[in-house]
C-alpha positions, 0 to 999 in steps of 0.5 A: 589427386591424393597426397598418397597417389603423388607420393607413389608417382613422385617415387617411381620418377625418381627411381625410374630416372636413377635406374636409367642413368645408372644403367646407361652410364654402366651399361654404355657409358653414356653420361650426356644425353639421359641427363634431361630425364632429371627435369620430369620429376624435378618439375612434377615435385616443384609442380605438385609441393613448391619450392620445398620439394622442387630444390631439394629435389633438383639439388639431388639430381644435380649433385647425382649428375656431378659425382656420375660425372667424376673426376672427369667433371667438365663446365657443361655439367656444372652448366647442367647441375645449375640449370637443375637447380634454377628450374627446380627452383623457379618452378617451386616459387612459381607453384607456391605463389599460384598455391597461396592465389588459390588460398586467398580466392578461396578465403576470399570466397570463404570470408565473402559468403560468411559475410553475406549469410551474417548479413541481418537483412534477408539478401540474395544473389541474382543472375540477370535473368532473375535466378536465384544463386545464394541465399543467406540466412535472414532470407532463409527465416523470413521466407520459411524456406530453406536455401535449397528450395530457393536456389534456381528459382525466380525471384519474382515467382517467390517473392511476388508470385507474378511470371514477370518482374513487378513494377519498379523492379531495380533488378530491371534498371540495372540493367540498363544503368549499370549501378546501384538501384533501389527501390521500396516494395511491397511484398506480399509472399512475406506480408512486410514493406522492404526497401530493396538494394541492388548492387552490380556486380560486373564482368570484364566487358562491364556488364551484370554478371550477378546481382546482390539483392539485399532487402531492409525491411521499412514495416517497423519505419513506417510504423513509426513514421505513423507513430510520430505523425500520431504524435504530432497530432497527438501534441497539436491536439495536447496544445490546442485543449490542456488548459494550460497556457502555451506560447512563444515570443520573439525577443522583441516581445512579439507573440508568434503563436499561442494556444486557446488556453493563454487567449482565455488565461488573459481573458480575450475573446479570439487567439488573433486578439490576443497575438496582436497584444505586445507581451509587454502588457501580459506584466503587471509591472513592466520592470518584472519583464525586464526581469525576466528578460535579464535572467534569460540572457543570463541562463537561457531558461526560467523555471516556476517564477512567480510574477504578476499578470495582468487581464484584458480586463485589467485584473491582475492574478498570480501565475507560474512562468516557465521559459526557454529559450531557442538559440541558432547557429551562432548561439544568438536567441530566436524565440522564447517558449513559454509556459503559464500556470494560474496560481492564484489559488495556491498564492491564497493558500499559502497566504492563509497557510502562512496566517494560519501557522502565524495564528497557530504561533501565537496560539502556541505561545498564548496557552498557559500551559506548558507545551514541550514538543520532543524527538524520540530520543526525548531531545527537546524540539521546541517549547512555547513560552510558559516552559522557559518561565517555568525552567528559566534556570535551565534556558536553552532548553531547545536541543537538551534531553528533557530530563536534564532539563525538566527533572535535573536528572541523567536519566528518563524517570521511572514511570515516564509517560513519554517512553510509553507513548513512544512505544505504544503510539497512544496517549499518555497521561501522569503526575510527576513532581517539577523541578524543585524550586520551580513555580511547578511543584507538580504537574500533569503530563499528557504525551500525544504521539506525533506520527509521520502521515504516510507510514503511520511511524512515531516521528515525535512527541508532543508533550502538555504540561499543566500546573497543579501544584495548587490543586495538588494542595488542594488535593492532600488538604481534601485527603487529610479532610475525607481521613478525618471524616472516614474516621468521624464516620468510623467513630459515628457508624461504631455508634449506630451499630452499637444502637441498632443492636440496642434497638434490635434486641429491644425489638425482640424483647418488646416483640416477646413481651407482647406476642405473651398477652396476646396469646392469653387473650386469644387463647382464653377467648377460644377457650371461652367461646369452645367451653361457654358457648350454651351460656354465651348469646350471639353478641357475646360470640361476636365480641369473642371473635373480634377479640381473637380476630385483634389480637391475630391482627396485632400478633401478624403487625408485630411480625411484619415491623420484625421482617420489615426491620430485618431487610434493611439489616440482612446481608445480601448475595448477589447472584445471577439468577432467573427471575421466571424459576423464582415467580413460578415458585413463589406462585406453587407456595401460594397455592393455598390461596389460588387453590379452587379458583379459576386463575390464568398465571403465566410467566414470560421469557426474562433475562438473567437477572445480579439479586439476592435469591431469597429477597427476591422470592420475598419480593414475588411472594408479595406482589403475586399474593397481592394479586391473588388477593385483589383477583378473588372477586373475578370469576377469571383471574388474569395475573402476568409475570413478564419484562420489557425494555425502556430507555435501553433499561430493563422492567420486570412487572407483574400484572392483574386484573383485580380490584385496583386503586385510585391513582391520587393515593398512588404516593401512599402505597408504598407507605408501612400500614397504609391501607387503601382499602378496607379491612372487611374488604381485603385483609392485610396489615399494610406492610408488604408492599414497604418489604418489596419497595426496600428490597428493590432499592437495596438493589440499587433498583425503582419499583412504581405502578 
């Protein structure tokens, strides 16, 4: 019923009672039996709004029922008016207690089914026929349907898709015990393993009135269950083939059990041999198990002590132990489990590492250089024993800047190699004076870099002193030796030059003065032989032309020692040329001697060549005429231009396939004037091939044939 709806009826109580009251007691005068109409809407508010309506309520008709009563107010009204008031009140109480028993069950119910629906284990609410009443939200999400669909039907028709309860059902033991059943299931419509909890819950008569059916889902715990099974087989196989040695002994010293690689560790054939062994003999020394056994009993544990073991053979090795210890309830030890590592290998390196830091000691300290080792703030780190001879004024040199020390300065010095190798990670070198007044006046320093294996980083610098103050000296003595000399060869060269000018000039005037006589005779000798030829016989022809034939020959010589002269003399300009261009125009101004003759000439792809131009064309105009010179008699001369790699160097040749030499006069042909062939044979005055041999050695080049 509506608050409004109570509110009309509430109204129309109270005035229908008031009106007939009033209407008797005026009308009729009777004020007595009406009265019992007040309990109606007292009762109905107390019913419907508590004490807070029913007192107020019944306190109004008592009070209305006094003052109707008045003056004439006898003890039965006042009975009457108390009465009222009594039921008005009790009913009020009445009501509130039945209203807040109603809020409590519904926040009861309320509470109880938020609870069941936050449960996070899928559950269910069954009847004892195996309907569904409620389903909460972890049920809803595993099964894919909502509660509506699952409401009503059977259990076992969704869950198992069977029309009968299955097997083990707790459901159908409840029924006959009464209590709490479970039961693991498997359950095919959700594809998981559940241990399923079935809670009664029970009418008056003790019976199931419905079921709370709460499912925990067992996939992931057997799964795990697996999972530590494989574990366990996991380590029984890790025990059984690491090929370490594992084993446990009493306190006593008895093994109880051990894996295959302590048997083979100690050299014995089978695990049941080597668990009858006491550990007592597993020692090399006996005192080092007591040892052992004293620390125990001290800390429980042992980690990564070295000890001396001893084989079956007798031979000892070198082994790692680690022990712990397994304590019972009263924190008395039951067995020890222990664990043996083979490090006589790593015993022996570090017996060699240890002589070989003693050797690199020694080493340190026995080279008679100085040796100085600094961190990058140039803070000494160590020094060998030269430098504490060296700067014994200075001693402790260990933890001081090395340019206190070494230069008995506040500052690094400028160059400083050190600074440098700091910065570029690379080796420094420099010569920078000692410490005055110290054996070293002068020195050599190397500074290498000292840098951290992993990230490559400058950690320190290793700097390597040598002495050179002797060789310094020896050095300003040699310098002072070379600026004499440079000044004697100075003073002998203004000399020579001197000369060589005399001689030049000379040449030429010598050149002039005979190139005069030789020209009168062969002028006159033309003319003679132009002008009295009627007169002259043959023989006096003949002797004319011999004449004339010297005295060119004599002219050419002069012309040839004169250009020979010069190339020592001539200056040169290196450039970058290509020798195939200068062959090839060498050979166009040759032409008058390959002109008319049947001549394959061919030049073959050469590098680039560092030479003067103009010596090198003389040097091609020489051998090419050479070869057209020594080819004539060939009816197919063959002359080639061409290079070829020796020993990674670079040869440039020029072949023919003229006349040729005997090669026991090879050391002669590059002689000036000489000759290895006759005059009437082959002209030529003997000096081309002494042009080309001083121009290829003023090259700093060979030539040969």
């Amino acid at each position: 019923m509506t608050k409004v709806y109570r509110f009309w009826v509430m109204g129309i109580l109270l005035l229908g009672c008031v009106g007939m009251e009033f209407y008797f007691q005026i009308a009729h005068g009777i004020t007595v039996v009406y009265t019992h109409l007040f309990y109606i809407p007292i009762v109905v508010a107390a019913f419907w709004w508590g004490l807070k309506a029913g007192l107020p309520v019944s306190l109004f008709f008592a009070l209305m029922h006094i003052a109707l009563s008045f003056p004439d107010i006898e003890k039965f009204v006042l009975l009457r008016s108390l009465a009222l008031v009594f039921v008005g009140s009790v009913i009020g109480i009445i009501s509130d207690m039945r209203r807040r028993a109603e809020e409590a069950l519904r926040r009861s119910r309320r509470d109880f089914k938020e609870i069941f629906q936050a449960i996070g284990q899928p559950s269910i609410i069954l009847d004892p026929q195996h309907r569904i009443m409620s389903a909460n939200r972890a049920i809803v999400k595993v099964s894919g349907r909502s509660e509506e669909e699952l409401i009503g039907k059977k259990c076992f028709e969704i869950f198992h898709g069977t029309d009968q309860p299955p097997e083990g059902c707790p459901l159908e033991k409840i029924r006959i015990s009464g209590q709490l059943e479970t039961a693991v299931m498997e359950v095919e419509a959700l594809n998981r393993s559940l241990l399923v909890s079935c809670t009664p819950m029970l009418d008056d008569s003790g019976r199931p009135e419905q079921v709370i059916h709460i499912a925990t889902d067992m996939t992931g715990l057997r799964r795990a269950e697996e999972e530590v099974r494989e574990s366990e087989e996991k380590l029984r196989s890790f025990q059984e083939n690491v090929p370490i040695s594992l084993y446990a002994t009493t306190p006593e010293g008895e093994l109880l059990s051990a894996n295959p690689a302590s048997a083979e560790l100690f050299g014995y054939n089978s695990m049941d041999e080597f668990l009858e062994v006491p550990v007592s003999d597993l020692y090399a020394d006996s005192k080092e198990r007591d040892k052992v056994l004293k620390q125990l009993k001290k800390t429980g544990k042992i980690n990564d002590r070295e000890v001396l073991l001893r084989k079956k053979n007798g031979s000892t090795f070198w082994g790692s132990l680690t022990v712990m210890t397994s304590l019972d309830e009263s924190g008395k030890p039951v067995h020890f489990d222990g664990l043996v590592l083979d490090i006589t290998e790593r015993k022996q390196a570090e017996t060699a590492l240890k002589e070989s830091e003693q050797f690199l000691a020694d080493l340190f300290e026995g080279i008679q250089d100085g040796i100085s080792v600094l961190n990058t703030d140039l803070t000494i780190r160590h020094v060998n024993g030269v430098m504490k001879q060296w700067y014994a004024k200075k001693l402790p040199l260990e933890g001081r800047k090395c340019y206190e020390c070494y230069q008995n300065a506040d500052k690094p010095c400028d160059p400083c190699p050190t600074l440098r190798c700091i910065e570029s990670g690379k080796t420094e070198w420099n010569v920078v004076p000692g410490l005055p007044g110290s054996p070293a006046e002068w020195i050599e320093l190397f500074s290498y870099p000292l840098k951290d294996p992993d990230s490559g980083e400058v950690t320190g610098v290793a700097e390597f002193v040598r002495n050179i103050t002797e060789r310094k000296r020896g050095e300003e003595a040699l310098q002072k030796a070379h600026e004499e000399l440079e000044l004697r060869v100075k003073e002998r060269t203004d000399e020579l030059h001197a000369v060589n000018e005399e001689l030049e000039a000379f040449a030429y005037s010598v050149a002039h003065d005979l190139r005069a006589p030789l020209r009168t005779i062969d002028g006159f000798s033309h003319i003679l032989l132009e002008e009295y030829s009627d007169t002259l016989d043959e023989e006096g022809k003949y002797y004319l032309e011999r004449t004339r034939t010297g005295a060119q020959n004599m002219a050419q010589l002069i012309d040839d020692i004169l250009n020979l002269s010069k190339i020592g003399r001539q200056s040169m300009d290196k450039q970058t040329i290509n020798l195939e261009t200068i062959a090839r125009k060498a050979y166009e101004l040759l032409e008058v001697e390959w002109k008319g003759r049947k001549v394959n000439f061919a030049v073959h792809r050469c590098p680039p060549a560092l030479a003067d131009p103009p010596l090198m064309q003389s040097v091609f105009m020489n051998l090419l005429s050479n070869a057209l010179k020594f080819t004539r008699n060939r009816e197919e001369a063959e002359i080639e231009v061409g290079c070829e790699t020796r020993d990674e160097q670079t040869v440039f040749f020029v072949k023919d396939n003229g006349t040729g030499f005997d090669m026991k006069y090879v050391d002669k042909l590059f002689s000036p004037f000489q000759r290895l062939h006759r005059a009437e044979e082959y002209e030529g005055t003997g000096i081309g091939l002494a042009i080309v041999q001083r121009i290829i050695h003023r090259h700093g080049g060979q030539i040969w044939v």
